[in-house]
KEGUTI-478815 format. One record per residue (C-alpha): residue number from 1; residue in one letter; z, x, y. Coordinates in steps of 0.02 Angstrom, whole numbers. Layout:
<sites>
+------+------+--------+--------+--------+
: paza : ronu :      w :      u :      v :
+------+------+--------+--------+--------+
:  NUM :    a :      Z :      X :      Y :
...
+------+------+--------+--------+--------+
</sites>
This chain:
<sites>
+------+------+--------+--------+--------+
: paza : ronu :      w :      u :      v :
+------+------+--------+--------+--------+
:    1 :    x :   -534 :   -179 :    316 :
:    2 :    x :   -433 :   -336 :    379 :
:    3 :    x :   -276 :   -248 :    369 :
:    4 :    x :   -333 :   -142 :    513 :
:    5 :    x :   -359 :   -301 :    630 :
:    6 :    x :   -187 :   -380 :    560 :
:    7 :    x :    -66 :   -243 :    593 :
:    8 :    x :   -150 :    -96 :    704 :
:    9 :    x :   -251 :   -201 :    863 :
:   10 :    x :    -94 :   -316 :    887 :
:   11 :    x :     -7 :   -151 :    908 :
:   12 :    x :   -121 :    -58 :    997 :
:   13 :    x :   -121 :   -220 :   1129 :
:   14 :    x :     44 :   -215 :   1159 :
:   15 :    x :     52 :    -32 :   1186 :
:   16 :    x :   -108 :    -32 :   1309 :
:   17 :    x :    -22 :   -179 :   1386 :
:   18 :    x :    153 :    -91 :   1407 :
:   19 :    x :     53 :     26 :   1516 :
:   20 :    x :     17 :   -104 :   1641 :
:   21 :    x :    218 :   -106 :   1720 :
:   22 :    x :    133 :   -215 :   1885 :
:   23 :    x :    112 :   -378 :   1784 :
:   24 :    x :    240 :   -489 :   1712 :
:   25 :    x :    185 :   -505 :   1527 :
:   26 :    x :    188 :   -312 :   1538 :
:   27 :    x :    370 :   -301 :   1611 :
:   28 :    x :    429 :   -384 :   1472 :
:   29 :    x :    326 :   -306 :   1327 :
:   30 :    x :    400 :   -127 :   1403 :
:   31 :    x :    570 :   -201 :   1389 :
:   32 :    x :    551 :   -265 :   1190 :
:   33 :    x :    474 :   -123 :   1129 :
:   34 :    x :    558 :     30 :   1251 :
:   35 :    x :    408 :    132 :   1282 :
:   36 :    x :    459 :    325 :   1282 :
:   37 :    x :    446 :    393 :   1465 :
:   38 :    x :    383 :    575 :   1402 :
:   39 :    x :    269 :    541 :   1259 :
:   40 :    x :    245 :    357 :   1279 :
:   41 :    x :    291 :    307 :   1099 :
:   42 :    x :    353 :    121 :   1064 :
:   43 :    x :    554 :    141 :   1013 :
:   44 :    x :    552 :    -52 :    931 :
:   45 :    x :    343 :    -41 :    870 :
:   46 :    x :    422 :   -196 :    745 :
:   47 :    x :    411 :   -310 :    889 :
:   48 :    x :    252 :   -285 :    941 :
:   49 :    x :    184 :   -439 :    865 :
:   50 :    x :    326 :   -567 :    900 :
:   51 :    x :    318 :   -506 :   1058 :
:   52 :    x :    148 :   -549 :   1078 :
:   53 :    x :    152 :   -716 :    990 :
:   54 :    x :    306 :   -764 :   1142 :
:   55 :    x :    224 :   -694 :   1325 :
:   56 :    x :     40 :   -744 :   1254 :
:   57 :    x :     35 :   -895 :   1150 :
:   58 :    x :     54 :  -1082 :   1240 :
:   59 :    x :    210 :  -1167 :   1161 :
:   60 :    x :    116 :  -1263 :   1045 :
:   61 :    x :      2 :  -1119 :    962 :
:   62 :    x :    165 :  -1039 :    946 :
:   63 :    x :    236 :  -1133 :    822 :
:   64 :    x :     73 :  -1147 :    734 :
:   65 :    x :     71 :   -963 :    709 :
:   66 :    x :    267 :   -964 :    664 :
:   67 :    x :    218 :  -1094 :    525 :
:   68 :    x :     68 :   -988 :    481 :
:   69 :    x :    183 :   -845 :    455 :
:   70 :    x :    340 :   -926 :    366 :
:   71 :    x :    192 :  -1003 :    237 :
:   72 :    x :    111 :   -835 :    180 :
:   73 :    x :    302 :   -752 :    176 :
:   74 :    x :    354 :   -887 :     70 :
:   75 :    x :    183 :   -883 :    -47 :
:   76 :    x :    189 :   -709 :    -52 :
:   77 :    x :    389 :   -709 :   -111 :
:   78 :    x :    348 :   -848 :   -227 :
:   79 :    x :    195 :   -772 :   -326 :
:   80 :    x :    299 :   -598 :   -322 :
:   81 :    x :    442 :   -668 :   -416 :
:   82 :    x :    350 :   -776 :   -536 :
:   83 :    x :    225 :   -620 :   -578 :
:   84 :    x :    375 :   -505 :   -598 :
:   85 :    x :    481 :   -623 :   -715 :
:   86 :    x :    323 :   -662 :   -807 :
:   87 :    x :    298 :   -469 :   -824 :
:   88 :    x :    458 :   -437 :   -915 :
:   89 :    x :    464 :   -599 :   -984 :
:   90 :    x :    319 :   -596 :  -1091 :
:   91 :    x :    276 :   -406 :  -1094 :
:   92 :    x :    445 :   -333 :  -1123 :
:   93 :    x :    580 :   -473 :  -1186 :
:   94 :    x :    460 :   -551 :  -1283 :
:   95 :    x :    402 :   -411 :  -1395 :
:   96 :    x :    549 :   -375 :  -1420 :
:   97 :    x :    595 :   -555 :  -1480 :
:   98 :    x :    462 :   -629 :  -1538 :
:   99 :    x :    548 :   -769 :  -1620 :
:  100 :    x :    636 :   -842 :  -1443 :
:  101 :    x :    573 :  -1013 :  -1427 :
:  102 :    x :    515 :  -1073 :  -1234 :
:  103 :    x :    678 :  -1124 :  -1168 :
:  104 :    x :    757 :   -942 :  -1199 :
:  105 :    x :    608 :   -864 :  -1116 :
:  106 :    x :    633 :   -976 :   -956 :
:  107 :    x :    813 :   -926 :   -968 :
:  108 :    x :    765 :   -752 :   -959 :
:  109 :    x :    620 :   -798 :   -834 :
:  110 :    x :    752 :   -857 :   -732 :
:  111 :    x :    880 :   -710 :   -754 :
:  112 :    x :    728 :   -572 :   -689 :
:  113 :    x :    702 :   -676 :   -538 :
:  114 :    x :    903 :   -675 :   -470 :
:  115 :    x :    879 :   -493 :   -511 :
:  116 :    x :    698 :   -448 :   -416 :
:  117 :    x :    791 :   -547 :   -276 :
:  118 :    x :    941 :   -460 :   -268 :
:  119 :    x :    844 :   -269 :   -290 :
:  120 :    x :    732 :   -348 :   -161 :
:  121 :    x :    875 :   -388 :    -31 :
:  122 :    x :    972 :   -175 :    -68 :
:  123 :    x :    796 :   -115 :    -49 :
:  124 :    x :    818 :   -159 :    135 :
:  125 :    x :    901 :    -21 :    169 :
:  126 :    x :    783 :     98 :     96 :
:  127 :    x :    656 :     36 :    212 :
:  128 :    x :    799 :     62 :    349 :
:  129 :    x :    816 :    223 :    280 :
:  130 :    x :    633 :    304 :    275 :
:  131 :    x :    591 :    266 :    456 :
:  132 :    x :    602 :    156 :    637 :
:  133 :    x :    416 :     57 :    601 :
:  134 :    x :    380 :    -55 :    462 :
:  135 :    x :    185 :      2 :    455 :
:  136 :    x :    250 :    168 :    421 :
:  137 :    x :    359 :    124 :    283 :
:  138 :    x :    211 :     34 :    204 :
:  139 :    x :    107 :    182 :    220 :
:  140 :    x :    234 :    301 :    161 :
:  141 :    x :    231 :    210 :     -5 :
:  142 :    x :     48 :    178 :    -26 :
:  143 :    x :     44 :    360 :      6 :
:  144 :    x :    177 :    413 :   -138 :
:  145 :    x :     84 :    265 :   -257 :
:  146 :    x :   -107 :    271 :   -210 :
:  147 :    x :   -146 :    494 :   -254 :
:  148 :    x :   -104 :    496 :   -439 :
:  149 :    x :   -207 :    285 :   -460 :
:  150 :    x :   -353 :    356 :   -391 :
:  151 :    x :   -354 :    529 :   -460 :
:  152 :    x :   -345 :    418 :   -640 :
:  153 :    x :   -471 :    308 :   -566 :
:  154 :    x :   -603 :    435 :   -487 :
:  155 :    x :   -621 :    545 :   -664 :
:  156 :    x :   -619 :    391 :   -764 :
:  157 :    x :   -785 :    345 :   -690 :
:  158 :    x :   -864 :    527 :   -663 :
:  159 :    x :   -808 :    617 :   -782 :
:  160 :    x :   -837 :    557 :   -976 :
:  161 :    x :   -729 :    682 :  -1036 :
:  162 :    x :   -559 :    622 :   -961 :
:  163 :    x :   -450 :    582 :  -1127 :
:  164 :    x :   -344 :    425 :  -1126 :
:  165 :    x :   -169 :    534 :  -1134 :
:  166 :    x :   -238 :    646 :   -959 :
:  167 :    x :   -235 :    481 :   -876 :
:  168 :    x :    -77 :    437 :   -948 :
:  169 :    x :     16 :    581 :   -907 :
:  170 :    x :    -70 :    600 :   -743 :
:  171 :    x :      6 :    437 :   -679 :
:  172 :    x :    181 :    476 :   -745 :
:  173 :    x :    187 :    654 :   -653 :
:  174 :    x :    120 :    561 :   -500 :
:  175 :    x :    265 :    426 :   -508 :
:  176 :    x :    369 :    575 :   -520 :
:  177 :    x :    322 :    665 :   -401 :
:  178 :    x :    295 :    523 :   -280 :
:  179 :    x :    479 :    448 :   -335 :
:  180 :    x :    549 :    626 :   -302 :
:  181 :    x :    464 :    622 :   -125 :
:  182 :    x :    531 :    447 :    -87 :
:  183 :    x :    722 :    511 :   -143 :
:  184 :    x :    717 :    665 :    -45 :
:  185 :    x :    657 :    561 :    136 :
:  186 :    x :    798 :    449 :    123 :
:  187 :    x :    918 :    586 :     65 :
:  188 :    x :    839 :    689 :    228 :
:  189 :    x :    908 :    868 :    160 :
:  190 :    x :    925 :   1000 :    326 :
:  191 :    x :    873 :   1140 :    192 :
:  192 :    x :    767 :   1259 :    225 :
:  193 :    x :    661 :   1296 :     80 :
:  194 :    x :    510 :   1250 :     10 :
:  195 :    x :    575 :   1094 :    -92 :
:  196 :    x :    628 :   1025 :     55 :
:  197 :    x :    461 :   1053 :    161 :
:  198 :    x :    347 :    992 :     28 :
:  199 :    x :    470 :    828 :    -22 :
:  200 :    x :    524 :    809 :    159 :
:  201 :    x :    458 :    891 :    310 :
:  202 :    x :    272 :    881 :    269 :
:  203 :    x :    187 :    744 :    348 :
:  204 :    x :    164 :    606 :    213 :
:  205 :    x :    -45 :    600 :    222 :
:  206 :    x :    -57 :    774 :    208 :
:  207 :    x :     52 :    756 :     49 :
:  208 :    x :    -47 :    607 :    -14 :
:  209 :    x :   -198 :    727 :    -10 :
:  210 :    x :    -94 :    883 :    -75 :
:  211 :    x :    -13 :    773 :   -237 :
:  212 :    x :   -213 :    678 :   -260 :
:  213 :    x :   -285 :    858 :   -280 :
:  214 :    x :   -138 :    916 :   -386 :
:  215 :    x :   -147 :    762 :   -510 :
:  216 :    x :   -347 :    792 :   -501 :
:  217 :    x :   -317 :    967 :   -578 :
:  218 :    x :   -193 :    904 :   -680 :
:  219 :    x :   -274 :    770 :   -762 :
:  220 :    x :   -427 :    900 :   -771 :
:  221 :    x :   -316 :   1031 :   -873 :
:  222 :    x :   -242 :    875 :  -1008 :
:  223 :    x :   -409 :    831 :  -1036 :
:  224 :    x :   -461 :   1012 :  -1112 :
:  225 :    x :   -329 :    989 :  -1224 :
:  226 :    x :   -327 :    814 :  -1270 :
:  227 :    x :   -468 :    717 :  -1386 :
:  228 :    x :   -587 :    656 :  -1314 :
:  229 :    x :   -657 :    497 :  -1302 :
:  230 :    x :   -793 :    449 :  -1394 :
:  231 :    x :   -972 :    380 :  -1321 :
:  232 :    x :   -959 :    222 :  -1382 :
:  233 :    x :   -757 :    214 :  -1296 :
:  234 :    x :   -854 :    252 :  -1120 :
:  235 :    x :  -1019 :    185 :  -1135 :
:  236 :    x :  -1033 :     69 :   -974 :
:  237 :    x :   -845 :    127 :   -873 :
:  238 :    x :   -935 :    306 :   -822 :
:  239 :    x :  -1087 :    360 :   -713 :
:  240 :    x :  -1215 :    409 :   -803 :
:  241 :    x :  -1167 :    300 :   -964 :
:  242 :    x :  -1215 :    133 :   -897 :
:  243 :    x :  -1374 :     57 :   -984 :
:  244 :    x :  -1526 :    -15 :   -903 :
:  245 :    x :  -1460 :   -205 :   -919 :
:  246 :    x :  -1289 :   -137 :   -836 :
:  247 :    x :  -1366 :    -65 :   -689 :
:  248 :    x :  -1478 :   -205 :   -667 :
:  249 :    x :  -1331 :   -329 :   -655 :
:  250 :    x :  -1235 :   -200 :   -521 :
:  251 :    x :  -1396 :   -187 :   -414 :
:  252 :    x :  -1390 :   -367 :   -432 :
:  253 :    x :  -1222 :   -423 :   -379 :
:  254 :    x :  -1250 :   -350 :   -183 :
:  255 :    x :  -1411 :   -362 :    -78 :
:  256 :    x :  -1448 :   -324 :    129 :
:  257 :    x :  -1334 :   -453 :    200 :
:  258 :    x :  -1183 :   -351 :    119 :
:  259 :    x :  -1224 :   -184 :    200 :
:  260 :    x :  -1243 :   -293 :    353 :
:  261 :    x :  -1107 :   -333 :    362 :
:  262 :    x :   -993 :   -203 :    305 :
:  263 :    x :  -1072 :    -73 :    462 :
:  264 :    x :  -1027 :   -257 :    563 :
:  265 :    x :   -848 :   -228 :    502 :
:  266 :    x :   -847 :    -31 :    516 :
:  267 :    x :   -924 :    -42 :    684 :
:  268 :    x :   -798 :   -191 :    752 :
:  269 :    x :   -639 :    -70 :    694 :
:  270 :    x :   -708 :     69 :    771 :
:  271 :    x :   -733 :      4 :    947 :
:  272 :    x :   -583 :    -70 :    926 :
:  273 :    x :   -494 :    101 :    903 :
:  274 :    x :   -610 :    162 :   1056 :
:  275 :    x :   -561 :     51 :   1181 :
:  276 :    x :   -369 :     33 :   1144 :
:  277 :    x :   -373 :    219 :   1115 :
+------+------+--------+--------+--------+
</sites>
């Protein structure tokens, strides 16, 4: 749920506070973020926060925040580029040469992290390409990724008879189809078919739920035609195949203070999205 507090209340803030033209800090969050005079919608939504952070924050908490901020960018960059050179590295160079001795592999290691960097830096202007706001970028993808994971996901815990390949082949026709999608809003085609409504003009959630209902019926139909797994392959992952010591551990691992206080959590975000609304 944090994401909600780190990238929507900011937002909503500035927006409620772009609506109050009478004070200063207002005056100049209206002329950062260019609020639309018909429908009221932010033109730069990007600078919402660093907007913020300047008419808000005292000078010192300011660069306490920047610090903050240049930290987890530099963690996060740091543990994406080691995990990504160790994942070809290891899992794909390796296998193939098993006999490379350490200093090759940190060779190698080092030759996946230029290139991660440098596909990191062109995808830029895919981002620049799908959109104006940053969140919506990020949703756009967790929206292409997220249907076909937790189709896979869903039926591998409720239904014992999903077969290994239906889960396979469910998540390769979902990168597909998702991939496709992502191609087709940066190529923006003015056709007017159904290709281009479905990869294009429909709104992305409605095709997250569209493609997550296709790859549930897909991975459905493989799995009537696939073998299937056996009761000892799925005794414990699915509902219903857990034994009495395996429940007793999962009723074990959460207690009152939990459901406390995830309705604390629910119930914060939601008065949040009341009074900003």
């Amino acid at each position: 749920m944090l994401p909600v507090f780190f990238f929507l209340i900011p937002g909503m803030i500035a927006f409620a506070l772009t609506k109050k033209p009478d004070s200063l800090i207002g005056t100049q969050l209206a002329a950062a973020l260019l609020p639309d005079a018909a429908t009221g919608a932010l033109q730069n939504p990007d600078l919402a926060f660093p907007m913020l952070v300047n008419t808000l924050l005292p000078v010192g908490l300011k660069g306490v925040v920047i610090c903050g901020i240049l930290a987890a960018l530099m963690s996060s960059l740091a543990s994406l580029y080691n995990s990504s050179a160790m994942l070809y590295t290891i899992d794909i160079y390796k296998r193939r040469h098993p006999r490379a001795d350490e200093h090759k592999l940190v060779h190698i290691g080092r030759i996946a992290t230029v290139v991660v960097v440098v596909m990191g830096v062109l995808w830029i202007f895919v981002i620049q390409a799908m959109g104006k706001s940053l969140y919506d970028y990020i949703q756009s993808i967790q929206s292409l990724l997220a249907p076909a994971i937790a189709a896979v996901f869903l039926l591998g815990i409720c239904w014992k008879k999903t077969t290994p390949k239906a889960g396979s082949w469910t998540l390769v026709v979902g990168l597909v189809l998702g991939f496709t999608r992502l191609v087709t809003m940066i190529a923006n085609p003015n056709d007017d078919n159904w290709f281009t409504y479905v990869f294009n003009e429909m709104n992305v959630y409605a095709f997250g739920v569209w493609m997550f209902l296709f790859c549930v019926a897909f991975a459905i139909v493989v799995s009537h035609f696939t073998r299937k797994p056996t009761k000892e392959q799925v005794q414990g992952l699915c509902f219903g195949t857990a034994t009495p010591e395996q429940k007793a551990i999962t009723r074990a691992s959460w207690n009152k203070w939990d459901v406390i206080h995830s309705c604390i959590i629910l119930a914060a975000t939601i008065a949040f999205y009341i009074y900003f609304w």
